[in-house]
MMTF fields as JSON, N, C-alpha, C and O atoms, coordinates in Angstrom:
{
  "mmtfVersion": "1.0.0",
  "mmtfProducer": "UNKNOWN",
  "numBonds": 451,
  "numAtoms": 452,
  "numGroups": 113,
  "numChains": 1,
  "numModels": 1,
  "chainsPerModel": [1],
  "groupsPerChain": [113],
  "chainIdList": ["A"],
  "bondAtomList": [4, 2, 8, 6, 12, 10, 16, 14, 20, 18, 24, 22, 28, 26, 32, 30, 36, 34, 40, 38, 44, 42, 48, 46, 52, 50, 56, 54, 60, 58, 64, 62, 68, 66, 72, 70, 76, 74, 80, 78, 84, 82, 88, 86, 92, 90, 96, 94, 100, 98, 104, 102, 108, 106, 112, 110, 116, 114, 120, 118, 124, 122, 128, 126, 132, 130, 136, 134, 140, 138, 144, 142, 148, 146, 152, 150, 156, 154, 160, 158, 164, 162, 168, 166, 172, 170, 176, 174, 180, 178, 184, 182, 188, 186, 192, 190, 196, 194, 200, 198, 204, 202, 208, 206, 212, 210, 216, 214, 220, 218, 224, 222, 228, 226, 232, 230, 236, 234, 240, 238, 244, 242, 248, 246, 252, 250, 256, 254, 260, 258, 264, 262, 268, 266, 272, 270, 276, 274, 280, 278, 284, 282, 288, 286, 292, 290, 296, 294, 300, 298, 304, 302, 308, 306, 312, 310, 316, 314, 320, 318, 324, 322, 328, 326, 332, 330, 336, 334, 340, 338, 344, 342, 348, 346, 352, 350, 356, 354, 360, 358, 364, 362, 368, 366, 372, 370, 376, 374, 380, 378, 384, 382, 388, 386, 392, 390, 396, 394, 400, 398, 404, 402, 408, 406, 412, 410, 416, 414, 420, 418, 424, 422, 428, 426, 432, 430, 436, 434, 440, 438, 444, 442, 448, 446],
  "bondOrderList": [1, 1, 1, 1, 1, 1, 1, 1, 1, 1, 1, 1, 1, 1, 1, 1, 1, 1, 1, 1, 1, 1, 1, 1, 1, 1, 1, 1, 1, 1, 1, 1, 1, 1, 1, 1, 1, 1, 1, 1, 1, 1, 1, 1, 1, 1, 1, 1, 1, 1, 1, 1, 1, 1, 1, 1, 1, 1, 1, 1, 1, 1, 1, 1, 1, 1, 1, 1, 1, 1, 1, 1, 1, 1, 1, 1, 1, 1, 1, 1, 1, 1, 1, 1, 1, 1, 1, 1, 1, 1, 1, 1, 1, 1, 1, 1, 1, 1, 1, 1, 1, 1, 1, 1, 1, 1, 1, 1, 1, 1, 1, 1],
  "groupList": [{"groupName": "UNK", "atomNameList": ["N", "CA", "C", "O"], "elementList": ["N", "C", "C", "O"], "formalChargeList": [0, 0, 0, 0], "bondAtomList": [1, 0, 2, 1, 3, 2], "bondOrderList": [1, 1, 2], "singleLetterCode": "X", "chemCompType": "L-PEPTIDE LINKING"}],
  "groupTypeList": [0, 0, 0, 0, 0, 0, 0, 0, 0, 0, 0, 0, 0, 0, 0, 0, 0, 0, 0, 0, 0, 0, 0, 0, 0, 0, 0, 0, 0, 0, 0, 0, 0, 0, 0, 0, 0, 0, 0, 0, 0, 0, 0, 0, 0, 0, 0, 0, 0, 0, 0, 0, 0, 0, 0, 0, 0, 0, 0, 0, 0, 0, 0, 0, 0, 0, 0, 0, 0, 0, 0, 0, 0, 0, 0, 0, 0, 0, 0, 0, 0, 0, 0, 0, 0, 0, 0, 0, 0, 0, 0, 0, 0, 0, 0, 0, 0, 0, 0, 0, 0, 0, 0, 0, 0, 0, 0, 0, 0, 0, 0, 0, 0],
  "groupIdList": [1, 2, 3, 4, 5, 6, 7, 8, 9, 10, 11, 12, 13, 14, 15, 16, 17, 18, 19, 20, 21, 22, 23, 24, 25, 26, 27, 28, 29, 30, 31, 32, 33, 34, 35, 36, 37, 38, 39, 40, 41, 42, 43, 44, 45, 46, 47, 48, 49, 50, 51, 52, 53, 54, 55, 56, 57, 58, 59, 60, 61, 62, 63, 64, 65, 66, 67, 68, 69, 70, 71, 72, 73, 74, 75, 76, 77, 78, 79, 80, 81, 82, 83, 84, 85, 86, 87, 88, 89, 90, 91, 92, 93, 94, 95, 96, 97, 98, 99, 100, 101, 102, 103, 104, 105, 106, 107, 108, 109, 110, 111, 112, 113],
  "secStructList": [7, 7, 7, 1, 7, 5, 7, 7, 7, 7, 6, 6, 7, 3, 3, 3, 7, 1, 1, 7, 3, 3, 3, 3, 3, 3, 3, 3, 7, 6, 6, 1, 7, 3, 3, 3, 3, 3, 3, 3, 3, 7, 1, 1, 1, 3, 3, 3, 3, 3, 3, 3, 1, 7, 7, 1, 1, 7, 7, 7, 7, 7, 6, 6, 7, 3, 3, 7, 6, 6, 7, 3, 3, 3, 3, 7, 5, 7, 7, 1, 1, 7, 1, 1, 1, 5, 7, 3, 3, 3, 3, 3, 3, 6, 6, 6, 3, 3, 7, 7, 2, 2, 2, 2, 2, 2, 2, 2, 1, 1, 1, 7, 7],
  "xCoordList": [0.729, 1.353, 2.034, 1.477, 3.15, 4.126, 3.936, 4.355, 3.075, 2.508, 2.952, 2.095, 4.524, 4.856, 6.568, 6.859, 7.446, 9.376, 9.71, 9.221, 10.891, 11.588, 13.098, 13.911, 13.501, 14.382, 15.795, 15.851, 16.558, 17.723, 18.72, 19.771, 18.496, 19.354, 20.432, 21.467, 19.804, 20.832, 20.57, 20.906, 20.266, 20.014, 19.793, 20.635, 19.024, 18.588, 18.643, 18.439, 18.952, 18.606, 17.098, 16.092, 17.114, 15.777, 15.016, 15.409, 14.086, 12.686, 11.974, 11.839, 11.794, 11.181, 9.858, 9.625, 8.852, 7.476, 7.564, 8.256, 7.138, 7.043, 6.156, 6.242, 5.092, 4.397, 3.861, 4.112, 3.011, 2.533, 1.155, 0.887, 0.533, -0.601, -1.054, -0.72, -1.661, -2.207, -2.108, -2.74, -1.331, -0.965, -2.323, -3.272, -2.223, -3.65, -3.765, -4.5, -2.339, -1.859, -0.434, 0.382, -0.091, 1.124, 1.204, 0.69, 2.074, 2.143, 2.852, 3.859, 2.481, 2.284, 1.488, 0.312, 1.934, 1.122, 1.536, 1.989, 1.309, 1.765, 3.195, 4.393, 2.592, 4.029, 4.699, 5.649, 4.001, 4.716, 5.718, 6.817, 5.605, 6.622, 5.687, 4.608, 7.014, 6.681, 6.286, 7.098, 4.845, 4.957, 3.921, 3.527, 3.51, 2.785, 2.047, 2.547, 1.085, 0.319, -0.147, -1.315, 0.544, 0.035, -0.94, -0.778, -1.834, -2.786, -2.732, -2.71, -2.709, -2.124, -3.273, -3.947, -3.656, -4.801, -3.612, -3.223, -3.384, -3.332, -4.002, -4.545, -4.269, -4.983, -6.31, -7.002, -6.603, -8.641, -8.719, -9.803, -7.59, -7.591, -7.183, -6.066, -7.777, -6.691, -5.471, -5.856, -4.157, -3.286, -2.448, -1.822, -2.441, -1.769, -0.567, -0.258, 0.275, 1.985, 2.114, 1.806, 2.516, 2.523, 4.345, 4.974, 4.604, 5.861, 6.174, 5.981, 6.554, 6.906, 8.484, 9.331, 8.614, 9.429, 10.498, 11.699, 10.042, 11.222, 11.273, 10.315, 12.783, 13.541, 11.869, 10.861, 12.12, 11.262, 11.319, 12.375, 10.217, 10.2, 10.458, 9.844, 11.442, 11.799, 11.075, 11.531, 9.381, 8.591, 7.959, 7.405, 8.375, 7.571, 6.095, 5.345, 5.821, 4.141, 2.924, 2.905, 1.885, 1.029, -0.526, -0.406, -1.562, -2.61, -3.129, -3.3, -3.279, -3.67, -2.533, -2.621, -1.292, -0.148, -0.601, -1.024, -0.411, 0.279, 1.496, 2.049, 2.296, 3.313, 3.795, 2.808, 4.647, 5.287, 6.19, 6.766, 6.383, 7.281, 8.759, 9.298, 9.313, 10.353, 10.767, 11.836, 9.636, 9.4, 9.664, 8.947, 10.49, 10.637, 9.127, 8.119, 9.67, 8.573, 8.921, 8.193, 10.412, 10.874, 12.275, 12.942, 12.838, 14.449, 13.611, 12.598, 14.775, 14.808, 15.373, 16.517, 14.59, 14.845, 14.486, 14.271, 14.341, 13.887, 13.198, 13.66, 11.66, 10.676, 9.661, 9.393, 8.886, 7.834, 8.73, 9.802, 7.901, 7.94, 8.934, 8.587, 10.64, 11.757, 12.94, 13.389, 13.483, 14.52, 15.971, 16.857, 15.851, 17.1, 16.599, 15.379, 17.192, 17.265, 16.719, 17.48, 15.421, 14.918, 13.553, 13.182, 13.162, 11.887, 10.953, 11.221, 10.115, 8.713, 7.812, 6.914, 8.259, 7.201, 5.453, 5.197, 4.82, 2.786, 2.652, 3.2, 1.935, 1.386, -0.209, -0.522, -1.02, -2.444, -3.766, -3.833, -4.389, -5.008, -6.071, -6.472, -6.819, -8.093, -7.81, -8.75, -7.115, -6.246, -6.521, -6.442, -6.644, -6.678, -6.351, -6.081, -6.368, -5.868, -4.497, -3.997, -3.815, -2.415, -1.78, -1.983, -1.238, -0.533, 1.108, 1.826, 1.633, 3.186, 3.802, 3.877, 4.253, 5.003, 5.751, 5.622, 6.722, 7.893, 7.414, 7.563, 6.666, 5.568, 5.395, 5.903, 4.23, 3.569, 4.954, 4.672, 6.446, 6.688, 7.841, 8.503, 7.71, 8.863, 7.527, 7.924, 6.407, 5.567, 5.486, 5.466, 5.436, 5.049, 6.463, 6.167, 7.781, 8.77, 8.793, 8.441, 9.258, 9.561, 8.487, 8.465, 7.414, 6.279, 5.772, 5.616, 5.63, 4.917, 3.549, 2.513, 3.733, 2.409, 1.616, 0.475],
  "yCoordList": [-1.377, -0.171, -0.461, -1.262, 0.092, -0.361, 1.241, 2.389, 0.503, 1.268, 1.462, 1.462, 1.762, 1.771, 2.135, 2.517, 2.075, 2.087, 0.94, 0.157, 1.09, -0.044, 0.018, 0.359, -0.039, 0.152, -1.365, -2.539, -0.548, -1.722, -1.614, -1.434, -1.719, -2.016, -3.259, -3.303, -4.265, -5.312, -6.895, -7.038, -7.613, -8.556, -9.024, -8.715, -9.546, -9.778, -8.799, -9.097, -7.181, -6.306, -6.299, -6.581, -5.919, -6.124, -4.927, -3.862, -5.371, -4.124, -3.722, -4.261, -3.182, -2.347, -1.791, -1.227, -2.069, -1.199, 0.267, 0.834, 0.935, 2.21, 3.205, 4.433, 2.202, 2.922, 1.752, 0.548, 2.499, 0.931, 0.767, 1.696, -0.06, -1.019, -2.554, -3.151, -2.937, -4.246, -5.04, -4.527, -6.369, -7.276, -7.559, -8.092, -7.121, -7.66, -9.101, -10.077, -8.627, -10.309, -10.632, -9.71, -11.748, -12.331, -13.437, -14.41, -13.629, -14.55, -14.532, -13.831, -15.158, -15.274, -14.847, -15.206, -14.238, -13.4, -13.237, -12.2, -14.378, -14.243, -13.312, -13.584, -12.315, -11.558, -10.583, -9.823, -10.769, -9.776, -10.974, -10.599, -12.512, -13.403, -13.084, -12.557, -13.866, -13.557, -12.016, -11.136, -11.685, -10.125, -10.304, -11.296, -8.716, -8.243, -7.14, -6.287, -7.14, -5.973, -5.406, -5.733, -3.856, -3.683, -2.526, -1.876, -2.276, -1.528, -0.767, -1.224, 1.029, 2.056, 2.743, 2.956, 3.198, 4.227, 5.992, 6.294, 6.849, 8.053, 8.915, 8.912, 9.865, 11.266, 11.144, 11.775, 9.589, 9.302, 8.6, 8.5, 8.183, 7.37, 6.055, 5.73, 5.215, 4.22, 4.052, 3.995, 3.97, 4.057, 2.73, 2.514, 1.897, 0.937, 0.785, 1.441, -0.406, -0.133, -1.774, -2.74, -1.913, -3.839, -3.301, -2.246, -4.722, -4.835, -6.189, -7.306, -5.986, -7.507, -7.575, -6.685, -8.994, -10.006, -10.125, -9.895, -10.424, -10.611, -11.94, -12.708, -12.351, -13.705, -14.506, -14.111, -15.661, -16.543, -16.853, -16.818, -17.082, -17.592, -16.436, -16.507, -15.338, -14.288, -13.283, -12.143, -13.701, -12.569, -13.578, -14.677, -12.517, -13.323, -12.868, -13.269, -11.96, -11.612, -12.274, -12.513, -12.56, -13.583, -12.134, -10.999, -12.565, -11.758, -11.971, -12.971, -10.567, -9.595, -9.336, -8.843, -9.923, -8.926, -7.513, -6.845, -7.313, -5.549, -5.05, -5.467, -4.461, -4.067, -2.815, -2.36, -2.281, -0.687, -0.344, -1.278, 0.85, 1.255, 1.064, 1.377, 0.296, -0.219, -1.655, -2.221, -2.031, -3.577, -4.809, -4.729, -5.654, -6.161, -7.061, -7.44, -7.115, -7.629, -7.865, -7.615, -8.566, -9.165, -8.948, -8.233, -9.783, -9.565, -9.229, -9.584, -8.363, -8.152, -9.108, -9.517, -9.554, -10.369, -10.569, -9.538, -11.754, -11.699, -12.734, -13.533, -12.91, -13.59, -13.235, -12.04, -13.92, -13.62, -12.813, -13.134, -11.833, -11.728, -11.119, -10.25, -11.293, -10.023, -10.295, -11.429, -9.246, -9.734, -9.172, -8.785, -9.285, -8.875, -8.832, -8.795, -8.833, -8.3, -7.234, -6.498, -6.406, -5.491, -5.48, -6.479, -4.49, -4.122, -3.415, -2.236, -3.799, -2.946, -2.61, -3.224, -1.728, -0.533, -0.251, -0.668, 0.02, 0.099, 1.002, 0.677, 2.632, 3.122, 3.03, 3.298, 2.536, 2.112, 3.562, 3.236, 4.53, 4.918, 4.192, 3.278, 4.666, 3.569, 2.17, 1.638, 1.67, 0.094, -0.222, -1.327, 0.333, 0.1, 1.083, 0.737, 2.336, 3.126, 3.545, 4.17, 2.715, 2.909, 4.622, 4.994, 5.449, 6.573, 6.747, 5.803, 7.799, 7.68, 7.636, 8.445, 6.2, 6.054, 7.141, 7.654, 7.352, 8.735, 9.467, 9.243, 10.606, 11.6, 11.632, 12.442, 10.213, 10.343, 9.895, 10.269, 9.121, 8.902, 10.543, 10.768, 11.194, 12.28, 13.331, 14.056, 13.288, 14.495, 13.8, 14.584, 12.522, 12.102, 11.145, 10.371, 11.19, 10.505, 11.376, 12.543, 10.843, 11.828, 11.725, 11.42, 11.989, 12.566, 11.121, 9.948, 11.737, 10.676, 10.262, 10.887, 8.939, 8.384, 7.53, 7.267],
  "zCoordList": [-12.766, -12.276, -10.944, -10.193, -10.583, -9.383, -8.698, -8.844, -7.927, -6.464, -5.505, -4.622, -4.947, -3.799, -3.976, -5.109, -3.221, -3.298, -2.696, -1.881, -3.463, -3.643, -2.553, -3.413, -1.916, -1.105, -1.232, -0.866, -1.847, -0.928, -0.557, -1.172, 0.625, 1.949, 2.114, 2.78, 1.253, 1.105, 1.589, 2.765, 1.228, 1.846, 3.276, 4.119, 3.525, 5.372, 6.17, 7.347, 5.831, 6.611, 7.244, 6.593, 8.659, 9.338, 8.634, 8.159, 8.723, 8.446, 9.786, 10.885, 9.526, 11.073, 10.651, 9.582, 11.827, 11.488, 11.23, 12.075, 10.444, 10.825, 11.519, 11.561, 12.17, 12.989, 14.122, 14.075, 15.198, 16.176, 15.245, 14.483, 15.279, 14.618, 14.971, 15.994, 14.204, 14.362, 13.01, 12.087, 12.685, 11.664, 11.158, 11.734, 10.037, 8.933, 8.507, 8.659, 7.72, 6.844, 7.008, 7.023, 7.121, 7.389, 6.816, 7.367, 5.175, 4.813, 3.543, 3.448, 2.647, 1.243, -0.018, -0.087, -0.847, -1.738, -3.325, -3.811, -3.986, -5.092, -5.695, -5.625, -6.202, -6.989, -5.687, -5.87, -4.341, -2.835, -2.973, -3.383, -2.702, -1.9, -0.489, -0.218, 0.34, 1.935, 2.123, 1.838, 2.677, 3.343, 4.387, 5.001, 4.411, 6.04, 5.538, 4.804, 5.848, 6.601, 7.261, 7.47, 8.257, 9.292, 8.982, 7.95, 9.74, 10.203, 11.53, 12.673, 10.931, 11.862, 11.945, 10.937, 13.242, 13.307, 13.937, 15.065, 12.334, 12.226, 12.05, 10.945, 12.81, 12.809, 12.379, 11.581, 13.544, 13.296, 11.726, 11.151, 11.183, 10.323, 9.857, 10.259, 9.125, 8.925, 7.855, 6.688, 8.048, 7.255, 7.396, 8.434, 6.406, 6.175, 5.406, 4.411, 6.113, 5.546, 4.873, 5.572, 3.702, 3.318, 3.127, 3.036, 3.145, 3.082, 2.334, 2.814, 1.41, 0.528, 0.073, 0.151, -0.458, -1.129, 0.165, 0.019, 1.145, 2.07, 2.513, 2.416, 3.183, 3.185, 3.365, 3.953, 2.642, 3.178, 5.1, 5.732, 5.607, 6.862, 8.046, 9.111, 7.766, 8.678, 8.92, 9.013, 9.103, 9.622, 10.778, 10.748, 11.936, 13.079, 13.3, 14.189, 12.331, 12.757, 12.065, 10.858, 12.94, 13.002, 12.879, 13.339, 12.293, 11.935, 13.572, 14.271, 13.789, 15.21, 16.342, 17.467, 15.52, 16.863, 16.739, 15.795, 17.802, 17.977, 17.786, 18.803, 17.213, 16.46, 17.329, 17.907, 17.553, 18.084, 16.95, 16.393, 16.544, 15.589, 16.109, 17.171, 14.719, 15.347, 15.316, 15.087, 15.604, 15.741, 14.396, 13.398, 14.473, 13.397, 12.994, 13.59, 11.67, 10.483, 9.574, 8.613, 9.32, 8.505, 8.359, 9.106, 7.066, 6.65, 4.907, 4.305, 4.69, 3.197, 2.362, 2.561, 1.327, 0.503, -0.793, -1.431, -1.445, -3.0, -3.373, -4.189, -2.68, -2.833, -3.498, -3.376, -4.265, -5.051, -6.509, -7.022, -6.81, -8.422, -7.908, -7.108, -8.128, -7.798, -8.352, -8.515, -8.662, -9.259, -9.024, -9.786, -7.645, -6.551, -4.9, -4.737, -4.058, -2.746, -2.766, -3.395, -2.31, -2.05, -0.752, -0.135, -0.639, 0.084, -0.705, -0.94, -1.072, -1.49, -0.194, 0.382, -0.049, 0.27, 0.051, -1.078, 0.375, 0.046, 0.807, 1.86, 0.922, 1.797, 0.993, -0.167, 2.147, 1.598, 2.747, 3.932, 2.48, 2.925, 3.23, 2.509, 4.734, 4.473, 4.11, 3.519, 4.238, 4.474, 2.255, 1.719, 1.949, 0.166, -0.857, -2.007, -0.463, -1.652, -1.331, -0.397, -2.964, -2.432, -2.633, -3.788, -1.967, -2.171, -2.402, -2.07, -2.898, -2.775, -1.321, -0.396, -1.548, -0.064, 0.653, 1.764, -0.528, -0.211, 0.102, 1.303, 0.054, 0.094, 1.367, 2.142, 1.788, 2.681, 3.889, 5.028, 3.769, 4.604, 5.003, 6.016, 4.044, 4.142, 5.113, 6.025, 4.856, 5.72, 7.104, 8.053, 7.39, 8.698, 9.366, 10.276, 8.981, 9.535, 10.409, 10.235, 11.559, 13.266, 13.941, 15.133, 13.186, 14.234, 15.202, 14.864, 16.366, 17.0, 16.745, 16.971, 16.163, 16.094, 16.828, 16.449]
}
């Protein structure tokens, strides 16, 4: 089941955090390719953002940066299982249950987190 959106922006467009947090994973992941996971503490909770199949090599985050929204965390690309230039998207509650990204990013885009 495909758990998350798919965004494309277009090749090597930067990705940007969408919230401040702390880097989980930074690396390699089978059918992700190159990705990331950060870890956001929202409203006394934990809410996690993964971000996969992007350019090989173009994520500068290392497991325990601190991140600010905004902050790059990659180029978009077509690594791992893909079959074009895109961004996959993950919103993970509690750093594992995945929810609809869209959803959750259309109720909480703007707000300061």
């Amino acid at each position: 089941m495909h758990e998350g959106i798919d965004m494309v922006p277009g090749k090597n467009t930067p990705i940007g955090a969408i919230a401040a947090g702390t880097v989980r994973v930074s690396g390699m992941g089978g059918a992700y390719g190159q990705y990331a996971i950060i870890d956001h503490q929202i409203d006394g909770q934990t809410v996690s953002s993964l971000y996969a199949h992007m350019v090989l090599g173009s994520s500068p985050l290392r497991v325990g940066d601190r991140v600010n929204v905004g902050d790059l965390v990659g180029r978009v690309g077509n690594s791992g299982v893909s079959t074009g230039a895109h961004l996959h998207l993950s919103i993970l509650l509690g750093g594992t249950l995945q929810i609809d990204p869209q959803l959750w990013l259309e109720t909480n885009a703007g707000r300061v987190l």
